[in-house]
C-alpha positions as CSV (number, residue, x, y, z in Angstrom):
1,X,39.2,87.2,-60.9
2,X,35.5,86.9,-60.8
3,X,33.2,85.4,-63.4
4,X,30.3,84.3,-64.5
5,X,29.6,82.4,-67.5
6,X,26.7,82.2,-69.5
7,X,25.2,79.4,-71.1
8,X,24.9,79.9,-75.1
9,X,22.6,76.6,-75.3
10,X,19.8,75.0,-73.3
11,X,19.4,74.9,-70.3
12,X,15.9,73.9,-69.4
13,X,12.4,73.9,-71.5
14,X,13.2,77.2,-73.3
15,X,13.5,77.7,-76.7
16,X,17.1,77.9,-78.2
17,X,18.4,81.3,-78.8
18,X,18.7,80.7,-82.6
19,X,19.0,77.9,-84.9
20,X,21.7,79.9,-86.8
21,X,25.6,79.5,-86.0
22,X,27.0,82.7,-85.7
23,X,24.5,84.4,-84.1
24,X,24.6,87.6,-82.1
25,X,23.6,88.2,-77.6
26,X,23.6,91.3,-75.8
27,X,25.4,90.9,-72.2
28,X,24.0,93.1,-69.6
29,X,26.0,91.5,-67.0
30,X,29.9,92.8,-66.9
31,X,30.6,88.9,-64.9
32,X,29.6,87.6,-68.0
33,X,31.8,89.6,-70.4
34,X,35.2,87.6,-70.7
35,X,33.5,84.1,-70.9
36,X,31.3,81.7,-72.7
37,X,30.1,78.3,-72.4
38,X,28.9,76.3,-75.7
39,X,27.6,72.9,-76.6
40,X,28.8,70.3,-79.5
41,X,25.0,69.7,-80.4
42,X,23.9,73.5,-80.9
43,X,24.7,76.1,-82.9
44,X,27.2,78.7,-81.3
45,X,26.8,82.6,-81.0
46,X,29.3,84.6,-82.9
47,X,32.4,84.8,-80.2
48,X,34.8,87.8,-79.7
49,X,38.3,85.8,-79.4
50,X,39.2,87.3,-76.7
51,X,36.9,85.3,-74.2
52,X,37.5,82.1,-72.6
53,X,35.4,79.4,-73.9
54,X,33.9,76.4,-71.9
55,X,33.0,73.8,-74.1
56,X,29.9,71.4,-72.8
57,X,29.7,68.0,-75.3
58,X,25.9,65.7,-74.2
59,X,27.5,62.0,-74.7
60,X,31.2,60.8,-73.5
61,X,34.0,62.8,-74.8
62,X,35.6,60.4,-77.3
63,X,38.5,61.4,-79.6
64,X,36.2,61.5,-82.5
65,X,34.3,64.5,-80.2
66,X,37.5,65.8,-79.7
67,X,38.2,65.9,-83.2
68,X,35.6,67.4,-84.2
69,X,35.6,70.2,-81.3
70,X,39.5,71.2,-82.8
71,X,38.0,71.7,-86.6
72,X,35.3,73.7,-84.8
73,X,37.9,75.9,-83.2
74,X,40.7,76.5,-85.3
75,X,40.5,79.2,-87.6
């Protein structure tokens, strides 16, 4: 299967998309449709559930990071 996942958080000099968790993207791409990539130190866009999620965290991945990923998650 191909795909291409976009980046929901910075990725250069750019502004971030919103400040807000929960916010809302359009995707013009259809590559882009069934996948999402999101970091622990930025608010996340409002996700469909039925996409896979890629999960990008700025320091070492501890089990306190962890932790706090799952509460993120689960419903």
């Amino acid at each position: 299967m191909d795909e291409a996942v976009p980046m929901f958080f910075r990725m250069g000099i750019e502004a971030r998309p919103s400040s807000l968790p929960g916010w809302t993207y359009p995707l013009c791409e259809p590559l882009c449709e069934s996948s999402a990539g999101v970091s622990t130190d930025e608010p996340w866009p409002a996700l469909r559930g039925d996409e896979r999620v890629y999960i990008f965290h700025p320091g070492a991945w501890t089990p306190a990071a962890m932790a706090n990923v799952e509460a993120m998650v689960k419903p």
